[in-house]
Structure formats: C-alpha cells, structure tokens
C-alpha positions as CSV (number, residue, x, y, z in Angstrom):
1,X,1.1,-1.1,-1.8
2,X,3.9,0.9,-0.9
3,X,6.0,-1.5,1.8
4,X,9.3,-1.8,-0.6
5,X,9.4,2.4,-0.6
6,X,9.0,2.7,3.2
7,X,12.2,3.0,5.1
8,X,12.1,3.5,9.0
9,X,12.4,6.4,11.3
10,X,10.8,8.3,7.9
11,X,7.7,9.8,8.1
12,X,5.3,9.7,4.8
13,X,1.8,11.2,3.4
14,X,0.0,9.4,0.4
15,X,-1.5,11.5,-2.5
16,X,-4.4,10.9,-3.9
17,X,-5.0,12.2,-7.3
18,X,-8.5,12.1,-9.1
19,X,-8.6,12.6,-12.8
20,X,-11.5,11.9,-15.6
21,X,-11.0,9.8,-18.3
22,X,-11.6,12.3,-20.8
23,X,-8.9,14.2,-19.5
24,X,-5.9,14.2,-22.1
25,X,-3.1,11.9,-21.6
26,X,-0.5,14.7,-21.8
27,X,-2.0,16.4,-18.7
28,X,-1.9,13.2,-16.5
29,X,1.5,13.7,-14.6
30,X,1.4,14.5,-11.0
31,X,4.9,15.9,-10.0
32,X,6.9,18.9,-11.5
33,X,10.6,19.0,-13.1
34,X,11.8,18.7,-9.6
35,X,10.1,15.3,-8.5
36,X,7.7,17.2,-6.2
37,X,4.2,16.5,-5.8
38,X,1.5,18.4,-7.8
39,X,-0.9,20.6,-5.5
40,X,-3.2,21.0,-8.4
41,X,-6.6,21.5,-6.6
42,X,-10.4,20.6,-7.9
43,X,-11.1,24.2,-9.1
44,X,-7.7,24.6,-10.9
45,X,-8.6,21.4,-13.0
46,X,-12.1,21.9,-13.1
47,X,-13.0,18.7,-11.6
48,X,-10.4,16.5,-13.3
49,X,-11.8,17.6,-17.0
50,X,-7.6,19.4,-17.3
51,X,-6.1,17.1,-15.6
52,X,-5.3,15.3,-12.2
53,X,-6.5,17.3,-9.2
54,X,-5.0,16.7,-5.4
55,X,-8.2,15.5,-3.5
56,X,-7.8,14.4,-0.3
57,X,-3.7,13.4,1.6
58,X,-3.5,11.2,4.9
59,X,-1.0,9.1,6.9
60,X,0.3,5.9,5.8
61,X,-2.1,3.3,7.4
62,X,0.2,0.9,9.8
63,X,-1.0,-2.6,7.9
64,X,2.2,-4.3,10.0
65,X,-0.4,-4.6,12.9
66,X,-4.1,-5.2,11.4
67,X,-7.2,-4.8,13.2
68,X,-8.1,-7.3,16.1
69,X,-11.4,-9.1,15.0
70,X,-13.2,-8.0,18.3
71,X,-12.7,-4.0,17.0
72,X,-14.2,-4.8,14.0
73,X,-17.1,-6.4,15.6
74,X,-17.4,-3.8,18.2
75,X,-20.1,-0.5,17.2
76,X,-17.9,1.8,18.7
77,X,-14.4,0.8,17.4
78,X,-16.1,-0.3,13.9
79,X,-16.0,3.9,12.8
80,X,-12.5,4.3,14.2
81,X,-11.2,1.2,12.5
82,X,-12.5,1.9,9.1
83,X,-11.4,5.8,8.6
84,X,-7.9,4.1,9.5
85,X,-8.1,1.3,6.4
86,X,-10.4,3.0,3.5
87,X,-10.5,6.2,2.4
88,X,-14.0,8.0,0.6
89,X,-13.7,9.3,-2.5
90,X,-16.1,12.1,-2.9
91,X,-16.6,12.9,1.1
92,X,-15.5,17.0,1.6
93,X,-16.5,20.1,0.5
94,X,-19.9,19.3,0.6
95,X,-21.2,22.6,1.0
96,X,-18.4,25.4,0.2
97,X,-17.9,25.0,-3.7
98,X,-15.6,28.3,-3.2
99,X,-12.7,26.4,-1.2
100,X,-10.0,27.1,-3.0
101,X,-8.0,24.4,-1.1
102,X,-7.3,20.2,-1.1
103,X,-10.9,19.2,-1.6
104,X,-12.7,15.9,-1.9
105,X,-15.9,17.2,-3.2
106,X,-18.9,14.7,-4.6
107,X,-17.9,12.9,-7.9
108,X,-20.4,14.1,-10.9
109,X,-23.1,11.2,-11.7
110,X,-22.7,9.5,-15.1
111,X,-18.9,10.1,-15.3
112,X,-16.2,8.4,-15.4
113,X,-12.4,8.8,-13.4
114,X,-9.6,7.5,-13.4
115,X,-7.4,7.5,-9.2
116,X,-4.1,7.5,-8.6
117,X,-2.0,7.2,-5.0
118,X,1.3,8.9,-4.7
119,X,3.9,8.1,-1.5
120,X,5.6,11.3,-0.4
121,X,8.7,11.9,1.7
122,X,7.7,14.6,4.2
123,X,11.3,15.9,5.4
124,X,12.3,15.9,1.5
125,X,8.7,17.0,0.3
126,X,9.7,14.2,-2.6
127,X,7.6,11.6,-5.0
128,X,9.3,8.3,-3.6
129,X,6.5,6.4,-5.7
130,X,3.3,6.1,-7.1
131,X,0.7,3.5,-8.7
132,X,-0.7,3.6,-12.1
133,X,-3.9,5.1,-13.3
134,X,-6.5,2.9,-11.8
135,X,-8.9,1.1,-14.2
136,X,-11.9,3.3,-15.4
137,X,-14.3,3.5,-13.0
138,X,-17.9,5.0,-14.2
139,X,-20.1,7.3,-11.4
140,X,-23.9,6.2,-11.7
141,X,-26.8,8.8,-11.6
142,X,-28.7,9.1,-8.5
143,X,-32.6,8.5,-8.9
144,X,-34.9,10.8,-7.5
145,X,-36.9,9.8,-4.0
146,X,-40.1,9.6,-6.1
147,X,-38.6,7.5,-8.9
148,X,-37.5,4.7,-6.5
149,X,-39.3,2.2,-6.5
150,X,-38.9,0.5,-3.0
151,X,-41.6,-2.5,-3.9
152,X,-39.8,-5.9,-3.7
153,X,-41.4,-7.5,-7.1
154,X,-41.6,-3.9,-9.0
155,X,-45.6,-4.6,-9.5
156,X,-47.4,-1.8,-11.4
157,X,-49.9,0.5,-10.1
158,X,-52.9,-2.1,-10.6
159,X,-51.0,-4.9,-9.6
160,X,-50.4,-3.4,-6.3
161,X,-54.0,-2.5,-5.7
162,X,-55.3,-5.7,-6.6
163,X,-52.8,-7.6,-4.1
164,X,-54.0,-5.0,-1.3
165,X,-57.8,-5.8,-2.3
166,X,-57.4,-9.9,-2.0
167,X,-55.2,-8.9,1.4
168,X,-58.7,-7.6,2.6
169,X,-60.7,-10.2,0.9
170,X,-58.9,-13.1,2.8
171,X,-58.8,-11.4,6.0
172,X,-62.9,-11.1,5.6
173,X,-62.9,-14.7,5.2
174,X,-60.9,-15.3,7.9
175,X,-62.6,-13.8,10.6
176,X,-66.1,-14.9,9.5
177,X,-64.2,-18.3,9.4
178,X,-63.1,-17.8,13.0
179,X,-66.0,-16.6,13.9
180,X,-68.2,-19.4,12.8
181,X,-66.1,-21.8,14.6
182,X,-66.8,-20.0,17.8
183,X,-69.8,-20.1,17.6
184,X,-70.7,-23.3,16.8
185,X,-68.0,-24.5,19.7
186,X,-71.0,-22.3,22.2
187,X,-73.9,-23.7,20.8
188,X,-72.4,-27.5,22.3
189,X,-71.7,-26.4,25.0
190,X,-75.0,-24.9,26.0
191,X,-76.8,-28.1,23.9
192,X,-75.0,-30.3,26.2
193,X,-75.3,-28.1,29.7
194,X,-79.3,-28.7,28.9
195,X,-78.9,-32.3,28.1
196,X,-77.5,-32.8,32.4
197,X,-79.9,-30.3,33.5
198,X,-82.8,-32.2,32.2
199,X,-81.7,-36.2,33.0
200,X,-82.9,-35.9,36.9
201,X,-86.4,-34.7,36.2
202,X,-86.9,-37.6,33.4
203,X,-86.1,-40.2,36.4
204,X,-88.8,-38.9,38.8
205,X,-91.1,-38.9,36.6
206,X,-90.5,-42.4,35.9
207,X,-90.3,-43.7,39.6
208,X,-93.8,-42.5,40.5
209,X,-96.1,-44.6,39.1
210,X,-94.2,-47.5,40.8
211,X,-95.1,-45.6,44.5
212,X,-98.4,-45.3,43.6
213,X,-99.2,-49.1,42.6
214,X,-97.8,-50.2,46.3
C-alpha cells in the first residue's frame, strides 16, 4: 500500500481514520495546515457523525518477508500471525465509553462508514501519504439469541414437530422390525435342536420288531 513512501532506516505508524458516510464532505480531511495528523478521537466526532475520528495506530506490517505456510497452519502461531497482517475495526473500548483517548469502539449496527489509512513519519510527526476514502461499507444489525433461528431448512413450528413425531414413528417400527427377526431366527434354532434330539428314538423303535421275529 504504502511501499513507494517507505524509505529505510525511517521508522513509521499507519493512521487509521473511521468516518460515516453521512458525515459532510467538508469535514473529511485528516491533517491540519501544517501536514500533521488529526488526533480527532471517537467522542470529539461523535462516532464519525462530524467527521473522521483516529481509531486505532500500529506499526507498518514487514510484507518484504510474509508468513511461512507452516505458521499459518500452526494453532499457536495462527493468533500471532494474524494481529501482525489484519487489523479489527471495531475491537477496543468495549466497556469504558468515557475514554477520552485513541479508541476503536464497536461500529453501530445498520450504519454505514467510510475508512481511511494514513502513513506517518514518526521523527517528523508528518503525513507522508494516505489512501482514499474506502468504498461505503454498511454495518448489519445483530439478531437477538431468541430470533436466530439455528434450524438448517428454517421449518416452522409444526413442521418441526411433525418431523420429530415420524423420527419416533420409524424408530418404533424399527425395533419391532428387529425384534421380529430375532425372534423368528430362535424359534429355528430350537425347531431344529428338537428335530436331532428326536431322530435316535424313531430308529429304535423301528429295529425292535425285527429282534423279536428272530
């Protein structure tokens, strides 16, 4: 982004400036007469609705040497890796809405802002460049837990309890299926267990009547 501004043996910060759309056009500058940086902060511009507010400043990200493939994959270097490369909008001053400082507090649902990043020349304090106003980008409006609905098909009401009702109904038939096939598998085996035990008897009854012609 900013590789033709970057000279060596410099050190730099990167701005980042967070405005809404509605926000006039006038009011969208982010350094003074002297080329400096604005340190407007979130409650000065009352969230972007007066103008562009400073929300968050960090390091120029060294994108000479990217990640190896093997951090990325790795669970522990995966956290490490990624606060290096991206950056949260929204992410800070979650719970003090009093800091009077840089903030990055929550962007408000259903609204839409406009971001900005600004190279700064920390021995001279200076603007050595910036980007343009990004592209609109619209904030959605969080649901409430118990207006999300988690099921995969979004079935109604009776639809659900219908589906859980023929659940039961085919595990019912089922088991008496499985059942039924057990015990029909027992009853041939005891059928044929008395079918041996009673063959021997039937032949001595049979050879008798021959000993007692002799």
């Amino acid at each position: 982004m900013f590789d033709n501004s970057l000279y060596p043996n410099r050190s730099y910060t990167i701005y980042l400036y967070v405005m809404k759309e509605s926000a006039s056009a006038m009011s969208s500058l982010v350094t003074d007469d002297s080329n400096k940086p604005l340190g407007s902060t979130f409650q000065q511009k009352s969230g972007g609705q007066l103008g562009p507010y400073n929300a968050a400043f960090f390091d120029v990200p060294d994108c000479a040497v990217p990640p190896r493939l093997a951090d990325v994959r790795s669970f522990v270097h995966a956290s490490y890796v990624l606060k290096q490369y991206l950056f949260r909008v929204g992410d800070d001053c979650l719970y003090d809405p009093n800091f009077l400082g840089v903030c990055n507090p929550p962007l408000a649902p259903d609204t839409t802002y406009r971001f900005k990043y600004v190279l700064v020349d920390n021995s001279e304090g200076m603007v050595k460049d910036q980007t343009l106003w990004s592209d609109p980008i619209k904030t959605r409006r969080a649901k409430l837990p118990m207006k999300i609905d988690t099921w995969p098909g979004r079935r109604s009401g009776g639809m659900i309890v219908i589906t859980s009702i023929l659940s039961v109904l085919v595990f019912l038939l089922l088991t008496g299926f499985l059942a039924s096939v057990f015990f029909a598998v027992m009853r041939s085996e005891d059928a044929s267990a008395e079918t041996k035990g009673t063959s021997p008897t039937v032949q001595q009854s049979e050879s008798r009547p021959q000993l007692s012609s002799e």
